[in-house]
MIDREN-780260 format. One record per residue (C-alpha): y, z, x negated; residue in one letter. Coordinates in steps of 0.2 Angstrom, whole numbers, padded with zeros to 4 digits, always signed. Example, Ala and Ser with C-alpha at 12.3 -4.5 7.8 and 13.67 -1.06 7.14 Angstrom:
BEGIN
-0022+0039-0062A/-0005+0036-0068S/
END
This chain:
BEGIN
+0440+0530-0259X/+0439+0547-0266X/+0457+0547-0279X/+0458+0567-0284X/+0459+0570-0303X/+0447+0585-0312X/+0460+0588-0323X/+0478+0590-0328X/+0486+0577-0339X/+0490+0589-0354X/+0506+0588-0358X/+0517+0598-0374X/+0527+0594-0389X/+0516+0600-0404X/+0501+0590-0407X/+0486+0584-0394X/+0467+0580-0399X/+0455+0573-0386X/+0436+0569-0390X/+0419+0567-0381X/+0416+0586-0387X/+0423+0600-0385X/+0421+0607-0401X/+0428+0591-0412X/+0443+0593-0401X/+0445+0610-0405X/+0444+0607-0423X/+0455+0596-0425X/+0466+0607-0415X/+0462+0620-0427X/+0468+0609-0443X/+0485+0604-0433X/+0488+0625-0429X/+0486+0624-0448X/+0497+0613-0453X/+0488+0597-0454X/+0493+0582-0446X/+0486+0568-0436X/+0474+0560-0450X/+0468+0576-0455X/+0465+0584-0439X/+0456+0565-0435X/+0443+0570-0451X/+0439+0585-0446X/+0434+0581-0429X/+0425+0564-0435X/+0414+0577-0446X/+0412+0589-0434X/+0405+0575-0419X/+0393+0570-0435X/+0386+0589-0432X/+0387+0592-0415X/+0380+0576-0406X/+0368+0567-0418X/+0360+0558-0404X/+0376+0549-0404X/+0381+0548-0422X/+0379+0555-0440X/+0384+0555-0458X/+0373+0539-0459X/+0383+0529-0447X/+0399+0519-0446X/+0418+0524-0440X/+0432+0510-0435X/+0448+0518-0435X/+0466+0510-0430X/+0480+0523-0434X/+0497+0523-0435X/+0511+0533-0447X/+0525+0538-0443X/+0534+0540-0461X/+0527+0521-0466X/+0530+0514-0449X/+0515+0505-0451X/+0500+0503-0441X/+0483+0499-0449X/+0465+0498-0447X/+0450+0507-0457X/+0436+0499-0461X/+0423+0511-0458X/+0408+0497-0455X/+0396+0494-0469X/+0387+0478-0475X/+0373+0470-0473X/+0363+0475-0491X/+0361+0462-0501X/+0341+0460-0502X/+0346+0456-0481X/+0343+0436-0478X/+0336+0428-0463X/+0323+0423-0478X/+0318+0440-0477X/+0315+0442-0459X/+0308+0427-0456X/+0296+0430-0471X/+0293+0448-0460X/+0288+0437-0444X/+0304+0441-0436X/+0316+0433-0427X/+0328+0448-0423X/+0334+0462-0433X/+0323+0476-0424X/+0332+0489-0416X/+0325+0506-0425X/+0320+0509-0440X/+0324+0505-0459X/+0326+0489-0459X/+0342+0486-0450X/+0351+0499-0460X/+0367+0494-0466X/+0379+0503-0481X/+0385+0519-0470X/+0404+0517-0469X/+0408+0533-0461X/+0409+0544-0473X/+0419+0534-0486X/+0432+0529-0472X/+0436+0546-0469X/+0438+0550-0485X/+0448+0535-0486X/+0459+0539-0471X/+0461+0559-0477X/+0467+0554-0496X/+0480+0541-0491X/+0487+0548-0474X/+0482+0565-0475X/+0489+0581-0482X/+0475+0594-0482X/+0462+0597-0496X/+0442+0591-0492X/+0438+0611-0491X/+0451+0611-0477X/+0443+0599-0465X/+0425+0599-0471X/+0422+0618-0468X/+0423+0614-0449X/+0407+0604-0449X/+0399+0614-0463X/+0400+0630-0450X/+0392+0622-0438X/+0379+0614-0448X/+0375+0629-0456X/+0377+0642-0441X/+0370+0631-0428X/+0379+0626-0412X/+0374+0623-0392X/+0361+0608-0390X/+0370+0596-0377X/+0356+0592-0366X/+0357+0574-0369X/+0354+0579-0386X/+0338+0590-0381X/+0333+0572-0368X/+0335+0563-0384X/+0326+0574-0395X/+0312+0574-0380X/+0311+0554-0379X/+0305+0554-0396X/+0297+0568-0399X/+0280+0561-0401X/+0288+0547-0413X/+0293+0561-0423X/+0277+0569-0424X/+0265+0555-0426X/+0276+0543-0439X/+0294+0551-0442X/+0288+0568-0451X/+0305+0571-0460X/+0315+0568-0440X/+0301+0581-0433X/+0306+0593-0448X/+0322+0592-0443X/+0324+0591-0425X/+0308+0599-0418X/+0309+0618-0425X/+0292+0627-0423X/+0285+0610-0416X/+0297+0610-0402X/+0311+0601-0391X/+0326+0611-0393X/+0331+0617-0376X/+0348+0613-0368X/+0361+0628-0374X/+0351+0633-0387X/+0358+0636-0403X/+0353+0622-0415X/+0358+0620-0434X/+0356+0609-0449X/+0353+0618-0465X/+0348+0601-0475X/+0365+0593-0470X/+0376+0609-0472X/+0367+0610-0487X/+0372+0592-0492X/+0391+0594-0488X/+0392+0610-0498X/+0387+0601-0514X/+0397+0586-0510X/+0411+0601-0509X/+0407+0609-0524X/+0404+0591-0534X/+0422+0588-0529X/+0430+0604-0534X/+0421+0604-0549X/+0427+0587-0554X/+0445+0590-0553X/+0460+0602-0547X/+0468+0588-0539X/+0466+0585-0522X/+0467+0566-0518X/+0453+0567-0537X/+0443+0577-0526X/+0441+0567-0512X/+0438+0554-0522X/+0423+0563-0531X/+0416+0567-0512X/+0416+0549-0512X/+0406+0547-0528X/+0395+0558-0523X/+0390+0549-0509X/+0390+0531-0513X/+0386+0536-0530X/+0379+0550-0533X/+0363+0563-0528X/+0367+0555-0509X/+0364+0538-0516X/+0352+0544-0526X/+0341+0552-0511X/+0343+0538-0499X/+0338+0524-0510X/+0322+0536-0517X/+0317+0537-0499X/+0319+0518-0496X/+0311+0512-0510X/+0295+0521-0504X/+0294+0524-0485X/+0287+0513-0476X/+0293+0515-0457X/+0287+0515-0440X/+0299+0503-0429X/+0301+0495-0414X/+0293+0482-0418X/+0276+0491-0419X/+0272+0489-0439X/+0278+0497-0453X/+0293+0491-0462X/+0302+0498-0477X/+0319+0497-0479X/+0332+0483-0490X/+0346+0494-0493X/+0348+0500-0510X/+0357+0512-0523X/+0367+0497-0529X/+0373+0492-0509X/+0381+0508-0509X/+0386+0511-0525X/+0397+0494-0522X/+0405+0495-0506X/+0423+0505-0503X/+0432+0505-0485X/+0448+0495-0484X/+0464+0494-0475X/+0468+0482-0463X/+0480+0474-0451X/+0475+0475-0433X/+0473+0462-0420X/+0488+0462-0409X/+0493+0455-0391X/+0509+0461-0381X/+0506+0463-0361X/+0515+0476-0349X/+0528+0478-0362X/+0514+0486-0376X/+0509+0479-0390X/+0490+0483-0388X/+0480+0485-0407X/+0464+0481-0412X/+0450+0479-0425X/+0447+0463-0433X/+0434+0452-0426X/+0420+0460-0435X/+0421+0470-0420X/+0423+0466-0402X/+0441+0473-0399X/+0444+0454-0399X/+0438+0454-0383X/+0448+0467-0376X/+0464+0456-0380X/+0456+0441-0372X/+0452+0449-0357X/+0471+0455-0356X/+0476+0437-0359X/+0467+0429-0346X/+0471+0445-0334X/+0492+0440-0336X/+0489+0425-0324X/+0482+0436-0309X/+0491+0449-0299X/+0481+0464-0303X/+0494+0477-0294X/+0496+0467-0280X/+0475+0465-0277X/+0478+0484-0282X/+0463+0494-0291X/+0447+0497-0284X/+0448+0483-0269X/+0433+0471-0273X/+0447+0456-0277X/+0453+0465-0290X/+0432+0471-0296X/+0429+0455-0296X/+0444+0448-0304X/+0440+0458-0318X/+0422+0457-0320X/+0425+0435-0321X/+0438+0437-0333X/+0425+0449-0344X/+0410+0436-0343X/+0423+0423-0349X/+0429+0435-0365X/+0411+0441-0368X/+0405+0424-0368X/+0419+0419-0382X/+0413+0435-0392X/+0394+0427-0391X/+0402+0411-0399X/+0415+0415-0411X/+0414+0434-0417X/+0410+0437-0434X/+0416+0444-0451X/+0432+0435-0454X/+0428+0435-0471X/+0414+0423-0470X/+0417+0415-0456X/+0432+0405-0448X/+0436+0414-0432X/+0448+0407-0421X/+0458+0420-0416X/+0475+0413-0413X/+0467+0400-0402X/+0456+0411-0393X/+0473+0422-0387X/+0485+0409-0386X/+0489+0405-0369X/+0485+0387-0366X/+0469+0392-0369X/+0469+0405-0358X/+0477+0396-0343X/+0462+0384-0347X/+0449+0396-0346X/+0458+0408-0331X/+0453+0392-0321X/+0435+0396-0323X/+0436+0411-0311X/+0433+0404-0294X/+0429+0416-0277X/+0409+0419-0281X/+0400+0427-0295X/+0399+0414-0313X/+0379+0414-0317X/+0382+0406-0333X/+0388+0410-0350X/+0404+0400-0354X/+0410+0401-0371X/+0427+0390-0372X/+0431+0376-0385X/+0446+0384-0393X/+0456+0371-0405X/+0442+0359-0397X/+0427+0366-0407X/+0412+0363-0399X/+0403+0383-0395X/+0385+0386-0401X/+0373+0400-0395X/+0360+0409-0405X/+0343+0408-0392X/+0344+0427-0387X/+0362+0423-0378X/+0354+0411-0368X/+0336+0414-0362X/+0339+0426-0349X/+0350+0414-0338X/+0346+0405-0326X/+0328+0417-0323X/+0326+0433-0318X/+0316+0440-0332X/+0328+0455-0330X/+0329+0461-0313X/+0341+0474-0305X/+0335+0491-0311X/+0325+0488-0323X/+0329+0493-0341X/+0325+0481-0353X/+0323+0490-0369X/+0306+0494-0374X/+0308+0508-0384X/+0317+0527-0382X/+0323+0523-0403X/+0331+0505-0399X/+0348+0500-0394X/+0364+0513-0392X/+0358+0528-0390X/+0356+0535-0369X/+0362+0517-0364X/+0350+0518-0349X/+0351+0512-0330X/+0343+0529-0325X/+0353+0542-0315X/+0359+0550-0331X/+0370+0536-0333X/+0375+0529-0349X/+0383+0535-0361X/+0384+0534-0381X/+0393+0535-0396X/+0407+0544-0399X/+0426+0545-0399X/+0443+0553-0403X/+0460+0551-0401X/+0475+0563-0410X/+0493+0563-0410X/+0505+0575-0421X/+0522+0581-0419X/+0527+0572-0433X/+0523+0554-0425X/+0507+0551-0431X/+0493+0542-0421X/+0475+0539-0421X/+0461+0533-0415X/+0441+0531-0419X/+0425+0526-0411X/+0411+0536-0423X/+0394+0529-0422X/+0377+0525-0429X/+0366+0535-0437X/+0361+0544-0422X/+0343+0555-0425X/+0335+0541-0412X/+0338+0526-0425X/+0327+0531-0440X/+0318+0545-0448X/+0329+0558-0458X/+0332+0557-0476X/+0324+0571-0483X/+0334+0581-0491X/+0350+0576-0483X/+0349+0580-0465X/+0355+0565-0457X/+0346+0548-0455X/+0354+0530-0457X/+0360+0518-0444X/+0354+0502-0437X/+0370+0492-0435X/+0364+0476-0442X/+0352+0475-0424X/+0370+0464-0420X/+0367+0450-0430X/+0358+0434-0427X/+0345+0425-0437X/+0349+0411-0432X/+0356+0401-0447X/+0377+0395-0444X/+0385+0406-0433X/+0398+0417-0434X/+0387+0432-0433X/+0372+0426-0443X/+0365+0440-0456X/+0371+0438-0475X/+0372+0449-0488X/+0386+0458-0490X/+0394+0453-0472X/+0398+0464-0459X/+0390+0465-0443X/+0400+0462-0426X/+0400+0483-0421X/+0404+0486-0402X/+0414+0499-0409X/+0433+0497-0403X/+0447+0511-0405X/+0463+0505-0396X/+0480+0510-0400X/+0496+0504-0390X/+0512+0503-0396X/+0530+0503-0387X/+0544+0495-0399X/+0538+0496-0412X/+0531+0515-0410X/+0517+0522-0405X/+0514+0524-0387X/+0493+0527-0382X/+0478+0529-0392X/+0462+0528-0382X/+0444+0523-0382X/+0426+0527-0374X/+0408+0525-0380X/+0398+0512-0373X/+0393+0500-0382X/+0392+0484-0373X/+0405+0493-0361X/+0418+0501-0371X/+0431+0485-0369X/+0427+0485-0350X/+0429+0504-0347X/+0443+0507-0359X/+0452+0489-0351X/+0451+0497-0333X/+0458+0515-0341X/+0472+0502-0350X/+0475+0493-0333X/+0473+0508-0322X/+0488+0518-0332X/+0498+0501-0336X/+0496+0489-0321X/+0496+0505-0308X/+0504+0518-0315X/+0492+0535-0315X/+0493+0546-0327X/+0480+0546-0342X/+0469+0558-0331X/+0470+0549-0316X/+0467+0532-0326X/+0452+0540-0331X/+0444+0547-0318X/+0445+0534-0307X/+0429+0526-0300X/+0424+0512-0314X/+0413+0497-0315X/+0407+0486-0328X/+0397+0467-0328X/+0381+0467-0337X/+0379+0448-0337X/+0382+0445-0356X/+0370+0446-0369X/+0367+0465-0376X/+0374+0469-0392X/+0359+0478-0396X/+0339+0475-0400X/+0331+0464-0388X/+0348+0458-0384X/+0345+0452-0366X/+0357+0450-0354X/+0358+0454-0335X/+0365+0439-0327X/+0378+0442-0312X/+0372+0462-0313X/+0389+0472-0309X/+0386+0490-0312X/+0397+0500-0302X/+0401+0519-0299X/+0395+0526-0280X/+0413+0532-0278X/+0420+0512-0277X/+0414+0512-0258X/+0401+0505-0248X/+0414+0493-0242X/+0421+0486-0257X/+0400+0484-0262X/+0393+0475-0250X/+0409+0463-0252X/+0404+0460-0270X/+0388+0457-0265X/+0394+0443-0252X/+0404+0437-0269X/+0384+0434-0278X/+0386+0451-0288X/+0370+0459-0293X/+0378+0476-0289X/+0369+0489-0297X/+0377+0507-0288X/+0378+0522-0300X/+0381+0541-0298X/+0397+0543-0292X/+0404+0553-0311X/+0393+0541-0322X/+0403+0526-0331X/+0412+0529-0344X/+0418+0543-0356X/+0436+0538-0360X/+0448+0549-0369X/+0468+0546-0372X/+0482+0553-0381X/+0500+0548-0378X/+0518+0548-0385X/+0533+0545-0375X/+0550+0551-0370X/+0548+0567-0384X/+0531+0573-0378X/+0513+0572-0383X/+0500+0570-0367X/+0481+0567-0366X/+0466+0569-0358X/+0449+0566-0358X/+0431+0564-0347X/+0426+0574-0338X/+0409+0563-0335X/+0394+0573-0342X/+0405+0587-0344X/+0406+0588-0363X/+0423+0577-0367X/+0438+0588-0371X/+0457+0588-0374X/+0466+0601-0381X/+0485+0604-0386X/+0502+0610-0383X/
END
């Protein structure tokens, strides 16, 4: 098995910023160099990754973020994930003719949290003024910046979408009627256009900083933002996935009510960290799970890589996933069970469950002896095989996480960034939604909204069923570790459906086997597609085990022996981790090098 890292594990005592692009990185770099610390540095590269990859995300989107601060010795959880509006009731679908939230368009948009958690996260832990982290995005908007080519692949898929229903997208992303080109120099006047009055609203409102952030805030949620989106919604009818025109739900007064809170994170001690997550209105749950249920098996003695430890791994993530089908959901409208679901009789229980072959099923458990239900979607696909090997079940280039493909380009979506200061400071955020392939652009602004509420269910009862007002369960899932009491790791990937399989193997690979951040990241990685996906249709891929070339033909074919549907991917394909670390009086991180655009910087 090929084990060489691309990369050192940087390593240095002043500050470290790792991203999925190289330019995020080097902005928040730039902020650190200037005096900022780990919050502000994290702001400045969330708005830059807005700019730079919006195939991946935008200003329209969402942003979890789990932090830690040093001074306060407290570690905490934004909130950067809108609600579902309040006009959005399975009524309303159903009255539609639907029976799931489509996976496009402007009817699964929910209040955009992004912007206002970073304002959040740059007034109460920051120390820089807006004008000091938002010029980084406005330059790039405004002067353009290399096109990624799976920004231009993006741009191409929907091209014709653009021109024949999405006029305001082809405006924006098809100058002179065409695909930008890979390495061409692409820019956003609408959006830098936006920023710079939502700057100049905010210095005009007050002299004070933290009054100043606060007035960005107003000028988005309420203000001309609010103003433009909701003037677009209340007369655009939209093209979808669906194949009909729908208009949109969200409105002025959904965004004018909604503010990004603070949170306690999720916590599970194993390998002498205390590992910290979102709430269960995302799926960092099942990150924790999949850690309790792994104690019980003797992952450094199987050691990584071999197919008992592949498949070790892969069982224990069918169980989790299976719980997150059943139980996950906005703790604030529904009763999730979260100290049953990681307490360890419970796992002991469930541990059983992984026998020596391949689970076809979907098992969600009975924590505190409830009885599980599933909505249809998380059932239909098992036990046929309406999804073959190979095949990519969404219909439509617009649907699901952006690039999330079985093609040789290999998945990848979303985006990340991790930071660490001199001063102790820590964080960690998974930007998303919004991306240009989700809806058509606001005119006026630049940037189009997201589709985040494709994750709930209509089905009526469930922990994930839509409501007004509720949050849907996001796949989005920053980590961040801590070692008595201080922080020790931030990390987190893109991927959807993947990002608590990729990052757990990272995790385990650096914890259970002791490489380096680099080496844990470039080792050859795997995830199961057997669980239902996150995103519209949401089929699943029962048994399907996607697995880098790299793993071996050996170690393969034995997991095929097991009753894996092994799917074999380019060898530098799974995955786009990034870390940042803290210990013994120096700062370290690293980043992917898969798809050759992830960054890390420092010294």
């Amino acid at each position: 098995m090929d084990e060489f890292t691309t990369r050192p594990e940087l390593a240095g005592t002043f500050g470290m910023v790792a991203s999925t692009h190289w330019l995020a990185s080097a902005a928040g770099m730039a902020v650190l160099e200037r005096g900022g610390n780990a919050f502000d540095a994290a702001v400045a590269a969330g708005l830059v990754l807005q700019v730079v990859e919006p195939h991946l995300n935008g200003p329209g989107g969402e942003v979890p973020i789990i932090a830690h601060h040093a001074g306060r010795g407290e570690t905490f959880v934004v909130c950067g994930q809108g609600p579902a509006p309040e006009a959005a009731t399975p009524a309303a679908f159903a009255a539609l003719g639907l029976d799931l939230v489509p996976g496009s368009g402007l009817l699964a948009a929910c209040v955009p949290g992004a912007f206002g958690a970073w304002m959040l996260l740059l007034r109460e832990f920051g120390t820089l003024r807006l004008r000091e982290v938002l010029d980084y995005a406005i330059g790039y908007a405004a002067g353009g910046y290399p096109v990624l080519p799976a920004m231009s692949r993006g741009i191409a898929s929907m091209a014709g979408l653009f021109r024949d229903w999405w006029p305001s997208s082809a405006e924006a992303y098809l100058p002179g009627g065409s695909v930008p080109p890979p390495g061409s120099r692409f820019a956003n006047p609408a959006l830098a256009a936006a920023y710079q009055r939502i700057l100049r609203e905010a210095e005009a409102a007050a002299s004070d900083r933290d009054e100043q952030i606060e007035a960005a805030r107003r000028a988005y949620y309420d203000g001309f933002v609010a103003d433009r989106i909701a003037a677009f919604l209340g007369s655009a009818e939209v093209m979808d996935v669906t194949g009909r025109p729908h208009r949109g739900v969200l409105a002025h007064a959904d965004l004018a009510a909604w503010r990004p809170r603070v949170e306690e994170p999720l916590i599970y001690d194993f390998g002498g960290l205390t590992v910290c997550k979102t709430g269960p209105w995302g799926q960092g749950l099942v990150f924790l799970q999949q850690l309790a249920l792994l104690e019980g098996f003797d992952l450094a003695g199987m050691g990584p890589g071999t197919a008992g430890y592949i498949h070790t791994v892969t069982e224990c993530a069918k169980l989790a996933f299976a719980d997150r089908e059943a139980w996950y959901g906005d703790p604030d409208f529904a009763d999730v069970p979260v100290k049953a679901l990681l307490s360890a009789s419970y796992a002991g229980a469930r541990r059983r469950l992984v026998g020596p072959w391949a689970s076809a099923d979907l098992v969600p458990g009975a924590p505190d002896g409830r009885r599980p239900r599933l909505p249809p979607f998380a059932v239909g696909s098992f036990g046929s095989n309406e999804n073959p090997v190979g095949v990519d079940p969404m219909p439509d280039p617009g649907t699901g996480e952006p690039t999330l493909r079985t093609s040789q380009e290999g998945p990848g979506d979303t985006c990340h960034l991790d930071v660490a200061d001199r001063f102790g400071n820590m964080v960690s955020a998974t930007p998303s939604g919004g991306w240009l392939q989700s809806s058509p652009v606001i005119p006026g602004l630049g940037f189009c909204l997201g589709t985040r509420a494709q994750m709930f269910t209509l089905t009526p009862g469930l922990p994930a069923t839509l409501a007004p007002g509720k949050r849907p369960r996001t796949t989005l899932t920053p980590s961040l570790a801590l070692r008595d009491g201080e922080p020790y790791l931030a990390f987190g990937t893109p991927g959807g459906d993947q990002q608590d399989q990729w990052s757990l193997l990272f995790f385990l690979n650096h914890v259970t086997s002791g490489m380096n951040l680099q080496q844990a990241i470039d080792f050859p990685a795997f995830h199961s597609a057997h669980m239902p996906s996150s995103f519209y249709p949401r089929r699943a891929r029962p048994r399907v085990l996607d697995a880098e070339s790299r793993v071996g033909a050996d170690v393969l074919a034995e997991l095929q022996r097991r009753g894996h549907r092994v799917t074999v991917r380019p060898a530098w394909s799974l995955g786009r981790t990034s870390a940042v670390a803290r210990r013994d009086g120096m700062l370290y991180a690293a980043a992917n090098p898969r798809g050759m655009q992830g960054y890390a910087v420092g010294r």
